[in-house]
C-alpha positions, 0 to 999 in steps of 0.5 A: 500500500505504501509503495502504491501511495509513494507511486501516486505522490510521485506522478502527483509532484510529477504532474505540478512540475510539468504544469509550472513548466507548461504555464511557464513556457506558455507565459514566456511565448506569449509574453514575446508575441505580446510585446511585438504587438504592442509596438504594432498597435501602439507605435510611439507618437513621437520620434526616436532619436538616437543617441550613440547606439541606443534610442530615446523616444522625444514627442515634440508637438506645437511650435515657438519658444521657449520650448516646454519639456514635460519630465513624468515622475517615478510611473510606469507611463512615461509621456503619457502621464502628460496626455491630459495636458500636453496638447494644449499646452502646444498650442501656446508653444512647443511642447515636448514629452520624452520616455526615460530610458528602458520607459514605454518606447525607449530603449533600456541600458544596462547603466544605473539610472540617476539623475546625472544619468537621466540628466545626460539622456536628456540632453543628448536626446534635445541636442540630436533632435536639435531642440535648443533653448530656451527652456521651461522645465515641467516636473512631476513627483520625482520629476522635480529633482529630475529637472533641478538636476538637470537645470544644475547641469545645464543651466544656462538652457533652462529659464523657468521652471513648474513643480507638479507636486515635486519630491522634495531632496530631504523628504527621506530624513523628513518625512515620517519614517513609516512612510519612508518605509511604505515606498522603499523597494519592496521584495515584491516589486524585485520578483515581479520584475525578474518574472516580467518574461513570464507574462505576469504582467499581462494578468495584473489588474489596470492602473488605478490613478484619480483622473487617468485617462481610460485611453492610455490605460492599454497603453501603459499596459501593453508596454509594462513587461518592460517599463516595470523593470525601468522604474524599478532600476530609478526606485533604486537610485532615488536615494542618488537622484535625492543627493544630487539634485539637493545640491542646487537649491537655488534657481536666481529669478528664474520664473517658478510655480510650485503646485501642491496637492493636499486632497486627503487620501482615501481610506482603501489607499491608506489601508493599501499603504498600511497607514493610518488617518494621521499618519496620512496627515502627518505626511501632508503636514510634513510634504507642505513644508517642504513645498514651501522650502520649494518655492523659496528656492526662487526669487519669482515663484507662485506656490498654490495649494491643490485641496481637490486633487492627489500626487496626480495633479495633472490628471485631476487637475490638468487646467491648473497644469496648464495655467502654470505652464502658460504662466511661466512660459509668458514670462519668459517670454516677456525677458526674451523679447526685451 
């Protein structure tokens, strides 16, 4: 009897084994035939620019200067986390959306990702597509440190600036240590990464984000196999991104409107994060310091606080985006015509 049970537990553990493999070969192929037809069904809008042997995807519309750059922050959606407000903007003057590298359509390096190496991207991306200055530089979330580093780099281009409710370069010492920890790399996020070829990402639910737009959710889905492990490379580099772009803090007269979102967040996200109610107005306490240390930074900034809307302003709030934009760019513009 024991045998015959030793036997069946045998072809039982057999049969789990050639099932993961199965399931496992199938995810592999379908994640390949799957990535092919995204490039198909969703071609990048933009161009792709080559800068020594490797492809950034750069989506300049409209025309006249200066010449508005949308940085995203730490997301998977890359360009089009500006869709709700980068059309309108280039009808007032040329605006351009990029992909950081491994993002969407650009292509991956094998490199750490900074902000000196986002920086470096960058600028060789606008010198090959000869976008040249002047400059107005629109960060979101990290984005902000993105384009302080950049500005710290290459200065000289960049005339004014817009923070869309910016990471700020002290928010690790300064924010509440739970909430530091809340968004630290989790082990979760390395193994989904290191199962990207395996389809995983195929199954997982869309984005859910206040105020996206329904279309570009099949779009950031498609691309996502990819993207994750982009995003993931900048979440381990946030702590040098951080360092760096603490290092200007200072941005003379340049024009600067700093944007801040204070909508509380709701229940199920802080349940999600593990928080509480406080510890969620303790966050926002703490993240309206340091906006405001944000808007000192120059001479000629305007700080708005956003009660009805989250980290997203410019999906929920897309007129105030672009209210900040215009502001700045018409100021600038106003210095280039005397």
């Amino acid at each position: 009897m024991w045998a015959d049970i030793r036997r069946w537990l045998k072809r039982i553990g057999l049969g789990i084994v050639v099932l993961i493999v199965c399931a496992t070969l199938f995810g592999t192929g379908y994640e390949f035939f799957a990535r092919r037809h995204a490039h198909t069904t969703y071609p990048p809008p933009g161009q792709m620019v080559d800068i020594g042997g490797r492809k950034m995807h750069l989506d300049c519309r409209g025309t006249g200067s200066p010449t508005v750059i949308l940085e995203a922050g730490l997301d998977t959606n890359g360009s089009l986390s500006w869709d709700k407000v980068q059309d309108h903007i280039a009808q007032l003057t040329r605006t351009c959306s990029y992909d950081r590298a491994g993002m969407m359509w650009s292509e991956p390096k094998a490199t750490p990702q900074d902000a000196d190496a986002v920086a470096a991207d960058l600028h060789a991306t606008l010198v090959a597509a000869n976008v040249t200055g002047p400059l107005v530089m629109v960060g979101h979330s990290l984005g902000g440190p993105y384009v302080m580093n950049y500005t710290r780099t290459y200065g000289d281009d960049v005339k004014g600036l817009v923070f869309v409710d910016c990471s700020h370069p002290d928010q690790v010492s300064r924010l509440p240590p739970k909430i530091v920890d809340t968004i630290r790399v989790s082990l979760m996020y390395r193994v989904l990464s290191a199962l990207s070829w395996t389809g995983i990402f195929r199954v997982l639910p869309d984005q859910d984000i206040a105020g996206m737009p329904e279309r570009i959710k099949p779009i950031t889905k498609a691309y996502l196999g990819g993207t994750f492990g982009a995003s993931l490379k900048e979440m381990d580099a946030v702590e040098a991104t951080l360092g760096q772009s603490g290092k200007l803090r200072t941005l003379g007269d340049r024009p600067l409107v700093v944007l801040t979102a204070m909508q509380p967040m709701p229940e199920d996200m802080l349940v999600a994060m593990d928080l509480t109610p406080q510890d969620g107005l303790d966050m926002q306490a703490t993240w309206k310091i340091l906006s405001a240390e944000e808007a000192s930074w120059s001479t000629r900034s305007r700080w708005e606080i956003v009660p009805d809307s989250m980290h997203y302003i410019q999906f929920q709030r897309p007129d105030l985006v672009i209210q900040a934009v215009t502001e700045v760019v018409n100021q600038v513009r106003a210095e280039i015509v005397d």
